[in-house]
C-alpha positions in Angstrom: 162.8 157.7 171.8 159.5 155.7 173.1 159.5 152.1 171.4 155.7 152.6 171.9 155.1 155.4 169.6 152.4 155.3 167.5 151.6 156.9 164.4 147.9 159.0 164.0 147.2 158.7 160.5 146.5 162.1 159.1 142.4 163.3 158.7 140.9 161.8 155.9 139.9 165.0 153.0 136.4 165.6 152.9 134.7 163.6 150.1 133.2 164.9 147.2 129.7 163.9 146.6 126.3 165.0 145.7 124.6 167.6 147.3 123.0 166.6 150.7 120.2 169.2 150.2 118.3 166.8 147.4 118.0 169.3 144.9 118.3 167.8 141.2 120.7 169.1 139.0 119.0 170.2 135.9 121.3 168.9 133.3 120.4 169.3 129.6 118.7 165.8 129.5 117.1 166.4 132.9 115.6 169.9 131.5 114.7 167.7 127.8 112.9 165.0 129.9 111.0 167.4 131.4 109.8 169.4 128.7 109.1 166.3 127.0 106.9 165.4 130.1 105.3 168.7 130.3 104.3 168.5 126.6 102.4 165.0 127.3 100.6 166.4 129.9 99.3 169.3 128.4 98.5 167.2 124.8 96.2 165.1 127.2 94.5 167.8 128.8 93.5 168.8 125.2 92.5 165.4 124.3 90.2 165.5 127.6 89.2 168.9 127.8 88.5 169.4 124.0 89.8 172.7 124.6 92.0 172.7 121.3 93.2 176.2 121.1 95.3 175.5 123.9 98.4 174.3 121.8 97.2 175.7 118.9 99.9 178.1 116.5 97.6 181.2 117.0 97.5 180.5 121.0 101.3 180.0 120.8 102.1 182.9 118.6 99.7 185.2 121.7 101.9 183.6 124.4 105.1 184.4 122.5 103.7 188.5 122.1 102.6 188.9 125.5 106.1 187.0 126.6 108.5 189.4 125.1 107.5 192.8 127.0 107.9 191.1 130.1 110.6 188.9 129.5 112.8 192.4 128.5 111.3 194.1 132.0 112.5 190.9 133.7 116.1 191.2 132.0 116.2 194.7 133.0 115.4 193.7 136.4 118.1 190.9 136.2 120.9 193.6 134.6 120.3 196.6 137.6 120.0 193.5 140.4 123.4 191.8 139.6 124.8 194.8 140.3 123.0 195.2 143.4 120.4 197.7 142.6 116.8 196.2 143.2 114.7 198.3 140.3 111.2 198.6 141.3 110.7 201.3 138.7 110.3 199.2 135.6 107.2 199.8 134.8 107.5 203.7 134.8 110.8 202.4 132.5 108.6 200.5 130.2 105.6 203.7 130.5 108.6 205.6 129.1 109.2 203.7 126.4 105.5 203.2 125.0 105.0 206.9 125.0 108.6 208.4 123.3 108.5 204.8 120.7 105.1 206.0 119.9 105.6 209.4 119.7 108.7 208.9 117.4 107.4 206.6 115.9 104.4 207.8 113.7 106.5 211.1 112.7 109.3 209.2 111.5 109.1 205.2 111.2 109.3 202.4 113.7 112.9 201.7 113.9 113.7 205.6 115.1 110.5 204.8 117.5 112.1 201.9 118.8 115.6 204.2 119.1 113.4 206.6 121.0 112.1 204.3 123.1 115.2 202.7 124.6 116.2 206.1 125.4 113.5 207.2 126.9 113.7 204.3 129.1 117.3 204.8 129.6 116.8 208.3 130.9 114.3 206.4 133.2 117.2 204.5 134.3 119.9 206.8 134.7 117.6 208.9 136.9 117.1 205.6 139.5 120.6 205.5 139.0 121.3 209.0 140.3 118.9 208.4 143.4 120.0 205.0 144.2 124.0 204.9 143.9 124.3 208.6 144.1 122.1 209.7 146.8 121.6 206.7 148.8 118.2 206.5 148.4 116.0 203.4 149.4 115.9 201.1 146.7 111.8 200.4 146.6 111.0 204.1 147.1 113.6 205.2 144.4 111.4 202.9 142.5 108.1 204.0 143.5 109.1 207.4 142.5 110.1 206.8 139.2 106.5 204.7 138.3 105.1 207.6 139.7 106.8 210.4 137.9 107.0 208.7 134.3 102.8 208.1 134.4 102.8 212.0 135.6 105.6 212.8 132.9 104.1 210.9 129.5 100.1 212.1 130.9 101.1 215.5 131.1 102.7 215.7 127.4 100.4 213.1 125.7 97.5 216.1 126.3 100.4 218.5 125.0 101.0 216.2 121.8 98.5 214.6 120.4 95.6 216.6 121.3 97.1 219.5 119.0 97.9 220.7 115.3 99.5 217.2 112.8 98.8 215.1 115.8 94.6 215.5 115.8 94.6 215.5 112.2 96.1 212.0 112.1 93.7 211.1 115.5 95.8 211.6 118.2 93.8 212.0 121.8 94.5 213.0 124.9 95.1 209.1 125.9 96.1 207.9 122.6 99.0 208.7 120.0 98.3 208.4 116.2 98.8 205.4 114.6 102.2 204.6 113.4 103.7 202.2 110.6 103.9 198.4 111.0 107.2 196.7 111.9 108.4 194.2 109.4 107.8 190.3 110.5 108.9 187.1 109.6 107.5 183.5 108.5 109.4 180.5 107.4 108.1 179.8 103.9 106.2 176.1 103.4 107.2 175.1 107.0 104.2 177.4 108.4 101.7 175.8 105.7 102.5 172.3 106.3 102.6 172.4 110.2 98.9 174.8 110.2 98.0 171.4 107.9 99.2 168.6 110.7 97.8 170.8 113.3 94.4 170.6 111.8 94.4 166.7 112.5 94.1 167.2 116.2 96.4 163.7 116.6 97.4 163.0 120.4 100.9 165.0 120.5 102.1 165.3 117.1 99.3 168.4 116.3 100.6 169.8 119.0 103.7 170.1 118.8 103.0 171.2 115.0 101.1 173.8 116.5 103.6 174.9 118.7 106.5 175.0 116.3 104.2 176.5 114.1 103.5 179.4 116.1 107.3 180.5 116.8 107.7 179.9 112.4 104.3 182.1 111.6 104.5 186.1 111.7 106.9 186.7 114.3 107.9 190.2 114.8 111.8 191.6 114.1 111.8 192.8 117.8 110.9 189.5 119.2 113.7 187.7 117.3 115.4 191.1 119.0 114.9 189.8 122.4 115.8 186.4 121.8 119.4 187.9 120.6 119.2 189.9 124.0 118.6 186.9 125.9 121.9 185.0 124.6 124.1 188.2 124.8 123.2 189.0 128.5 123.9 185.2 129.5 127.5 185.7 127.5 128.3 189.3 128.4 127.1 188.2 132.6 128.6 185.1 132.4 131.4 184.4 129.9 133.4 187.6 130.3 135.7 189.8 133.0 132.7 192.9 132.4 130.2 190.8 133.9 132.2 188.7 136.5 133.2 192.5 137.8 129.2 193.9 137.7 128.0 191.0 139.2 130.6 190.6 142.1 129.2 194.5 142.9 125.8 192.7 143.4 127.1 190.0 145.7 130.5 191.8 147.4 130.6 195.5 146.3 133.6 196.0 149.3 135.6 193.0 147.9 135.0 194.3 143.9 136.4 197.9 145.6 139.3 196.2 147.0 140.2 194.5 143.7 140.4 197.7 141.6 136.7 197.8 140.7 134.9 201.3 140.4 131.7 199.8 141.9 129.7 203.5 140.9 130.7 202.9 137.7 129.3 199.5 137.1 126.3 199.8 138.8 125.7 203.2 136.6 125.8 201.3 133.4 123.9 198.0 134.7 120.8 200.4 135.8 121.2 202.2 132.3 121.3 199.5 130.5 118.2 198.2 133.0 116.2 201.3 132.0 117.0 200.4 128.0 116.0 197.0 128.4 112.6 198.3 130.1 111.8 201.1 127.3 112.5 198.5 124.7 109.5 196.3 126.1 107.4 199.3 126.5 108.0 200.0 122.5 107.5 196.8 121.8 103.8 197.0 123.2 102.9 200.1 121.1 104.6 199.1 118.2 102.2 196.0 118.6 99.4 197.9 118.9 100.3 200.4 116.2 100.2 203.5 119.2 100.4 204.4 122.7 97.8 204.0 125.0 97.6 205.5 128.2 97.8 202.7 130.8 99.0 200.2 127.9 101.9 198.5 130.4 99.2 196.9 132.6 101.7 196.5 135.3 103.7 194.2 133.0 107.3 195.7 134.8 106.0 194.1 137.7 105.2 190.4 136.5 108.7 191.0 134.4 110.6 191.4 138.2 108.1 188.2 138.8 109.4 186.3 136.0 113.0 187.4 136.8 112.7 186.1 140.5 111.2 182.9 139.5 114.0 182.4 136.7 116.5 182.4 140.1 118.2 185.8 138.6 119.2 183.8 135.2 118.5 184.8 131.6 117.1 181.2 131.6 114.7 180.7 134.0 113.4 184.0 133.5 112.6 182.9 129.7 110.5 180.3 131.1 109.1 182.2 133.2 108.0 184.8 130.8 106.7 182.5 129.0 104.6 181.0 131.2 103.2 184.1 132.0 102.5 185.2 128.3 101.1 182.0 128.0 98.4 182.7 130.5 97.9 186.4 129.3 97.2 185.3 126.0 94.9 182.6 127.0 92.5 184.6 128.8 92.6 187.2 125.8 92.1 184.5 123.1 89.4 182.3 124.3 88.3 183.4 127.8 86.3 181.1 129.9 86.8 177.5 128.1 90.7 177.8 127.8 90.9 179.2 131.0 88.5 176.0 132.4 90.6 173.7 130.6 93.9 175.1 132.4 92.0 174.5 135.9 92.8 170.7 135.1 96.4 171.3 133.8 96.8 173.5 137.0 95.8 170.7 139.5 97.5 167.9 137.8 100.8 170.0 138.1 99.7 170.7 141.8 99.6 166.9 142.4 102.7 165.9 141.1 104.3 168.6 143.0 102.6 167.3 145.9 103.5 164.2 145.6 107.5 165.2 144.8 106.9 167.4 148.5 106.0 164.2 150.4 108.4 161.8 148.6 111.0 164.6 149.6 109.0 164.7 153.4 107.9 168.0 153.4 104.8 167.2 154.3 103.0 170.6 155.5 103.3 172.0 151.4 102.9 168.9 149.7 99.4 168.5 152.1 98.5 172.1 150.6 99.5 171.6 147.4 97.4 168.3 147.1 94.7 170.0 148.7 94.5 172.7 145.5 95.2 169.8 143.1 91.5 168.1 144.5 89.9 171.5 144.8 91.0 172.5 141.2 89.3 169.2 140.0 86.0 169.4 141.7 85.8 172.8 140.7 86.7 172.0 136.7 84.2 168.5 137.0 81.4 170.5 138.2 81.8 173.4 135.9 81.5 174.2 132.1 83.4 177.6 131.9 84.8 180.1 134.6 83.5 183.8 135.7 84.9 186.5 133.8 86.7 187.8 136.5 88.5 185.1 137.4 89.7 185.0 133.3 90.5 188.7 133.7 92.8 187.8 136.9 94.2 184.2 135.1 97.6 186.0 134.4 98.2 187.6 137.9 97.0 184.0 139.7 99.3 182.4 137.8 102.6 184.8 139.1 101.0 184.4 142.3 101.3 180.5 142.1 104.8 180.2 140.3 106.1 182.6 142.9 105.0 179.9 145.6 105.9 177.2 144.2 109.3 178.6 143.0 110.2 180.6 146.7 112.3 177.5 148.2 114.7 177.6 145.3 115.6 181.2 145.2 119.2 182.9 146.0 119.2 186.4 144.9 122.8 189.0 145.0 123.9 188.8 148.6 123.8 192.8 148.2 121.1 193.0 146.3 119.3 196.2 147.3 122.0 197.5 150.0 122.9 201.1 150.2 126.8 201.2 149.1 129.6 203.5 149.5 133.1 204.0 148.7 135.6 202.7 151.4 133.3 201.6 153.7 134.7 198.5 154.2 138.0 199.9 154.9 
């Protein structure tokens, strides 16, 4: 034996550190800090723009209407794609839903409309289902398909309807269903009163945050509280039990689910169902708003719901942000029009410039360029202007998906089989 051996000390384990891609983990105090931060900001735009419907209860209580029909179309798009089924056909889902809720709905009463509803969007499902996991189909034309089919489906027996016998008596047309009974809502008693009162004061971030709280206390409707319960149980059922570790490791490894015992047909049947329910449910919810159904009444909302699901990163909780951001803008263009929307040019461009500058601190320079370049456009555009054209209020919703979706892109990691045709044994 060599009195010269040495001894190689073994490879040092890999350390555990943070991330090297600079990404912040958004802990609960990081998420609370910015909130807080986001509620200063948009308190100050008030102060400056004088625009003060802008936090207001009534403006908050619009946001938190026009949020729940696509927050429920951005669920159902989060159910069918963890299970690796991209469904394009939401909005013929939700068109289902307005029409049988509706129709249901003013012979019977508004809980049997809402039971109606979900199934009709349901059916909608199960048929993507059939075409998708079935057939093989293409995802986005199975989709296509279905929008197309369910505007062809509810025009052809709204003129059947309510254009004939009970139904014109009680004013149904072609286009329009008769109206049906109101849905019970809520308020908190004295809590409402008092924070409509401290709202009234216009103070620099206490009124509005009265106003804010005030308008998720004042008149809110069963089915929204509804959605709110949907939200929590998806995140549970998804995320906290064996059901949804098994659908979603369909969406991301359907062979490797297979391998392990999984009937990957099976899961991806009830995750598009259950899509297509989700769907119908906001579709009721908008007539059941509106007291009927109205021919065109979705407005593409399926599509900023699939939006609001991509921006949420395929999580319950981004995609409630995300909703809400985008029922925010809806119901501030329907509210106030041109000064609310002029005031949100300045909110817009300071949120542009502190992305900017968070680009080029992070030394991407190209998109934090561009993004300060909109940020300085934006405020010549609000400085040298009193109000904004009316079809640039009309559009203020779709801008805005446009603008989260590009600002959102970089952070993105959808189902690794998200949208691939499947079958049984092929990875054998």
């Amino acid at each position: 034996m060599s009195a010269t051996a040495t001894q190689t000390p073994p490879p040092a384990a890999p350390r555990v550190g943070k991330p090297k891609n600079g990404r912040i983990r958004l802990s609960p105090a990081i998420v609370l800090l910015i909130v807080a931060g986001a509620l200063i900001v948009v308190s100050a735009v008030r102060a400056v723009t004088g625009a003060e419907d802008i936090t207001s209860a009534g403006q908050v209580a619009g946001a938190l209407s026009g949020a729940v029909p696509i927050g429920l179309a951005g669920l159902a798009g989060l159910w069918a794609e963890r299970a690796g089924v991209v469904n394009i056909g939401l909005e013929g889902m939700m068109i289902l839903g307005t029409f049988f809720g509706a129709w249901a709905g003013y012979q019977t009463n508004p809980w049997l409309g809402v039971l109606a509803g979900v199934l009709g969007g349901a059916a909608g499902g199960l048929v993507h289902a059939v075409v998708t996991v079935t057939f093989g189909v293409d995802h986005i034309i199975a989709g296509v398909a279905v929008n197309i089919l369910a505007t062809g489906v509810t025009t052809y027996l709204a003129k059947k309807l309510f254009t004939s016998g009970d139904a014109v008596q009680k004013g149904g047309t072609p286009k329009q269903s008769p109206p049906m009974a109101e849905i019970k809502h809520f308020t908190v008693p004295g809590l409402s009163h008092w924070l409509s009162e401290l709202q009234a004061h216009h103070w620099f971030l206490i009124s509005d945050l009265a106003g804010i709280i005030g308008g998720l206390v004042t008149n809110i409707s069963s089915l929204t509280l509804l959605a709110a319960v949907l939200f929590v149980l998806t995140f549970f059922v998804l995320w906290r039990t064996s059901f949804g570790l098994r659908l979603r490791s369909c969406g991301e490894n359907p062979t490797a689910a297979e391998s392990l015992g999984v009937n990957v047909y099976t899961y991806k049947y009830v995750a598009v169902v259950i899509s297509g329910a989700l769907a119908g449910l906001g579709g009721v919810f908008l007539a059941i708003q509106t007291h009927f159904y109205l021919e065109g009444q979705t407005g593409g909302r399926g599509y900023i719901g699939l939006a609001a699901m991509i921006f949420g990163n395929w999580r319950p909780g981004g995609l409630a942000v995300g909703a809400g951001l985008f029922g925010y803008a809806d119901s501030l263009q329907l509210r106030n029009g041109g000064d609310s929307v002029h005031a949100l040019l300045l909110l817009i461009a300071l949120l542009l410039l502190v992305m900017g500058g968070w680009k080029i601190y992070r030394k991407v320079y190209v998109s934090g360029a561009i993004a300060l370049a909109f940020a300085v456009l934006l405020t010549v555009w609000y400085m040298l202007t009193d109000t904004v054209p009316d079809e640039v209020v009309q559009g203020t919703p779709y801008v805005v998906t446009l603008l989260v979706m590009g600002l959102s892109a970089q952070r993105l990691r959808m189902p690794k089989a998200d949208g691939v045709p499947y079958r049984k044994g092929q990875g054998g």
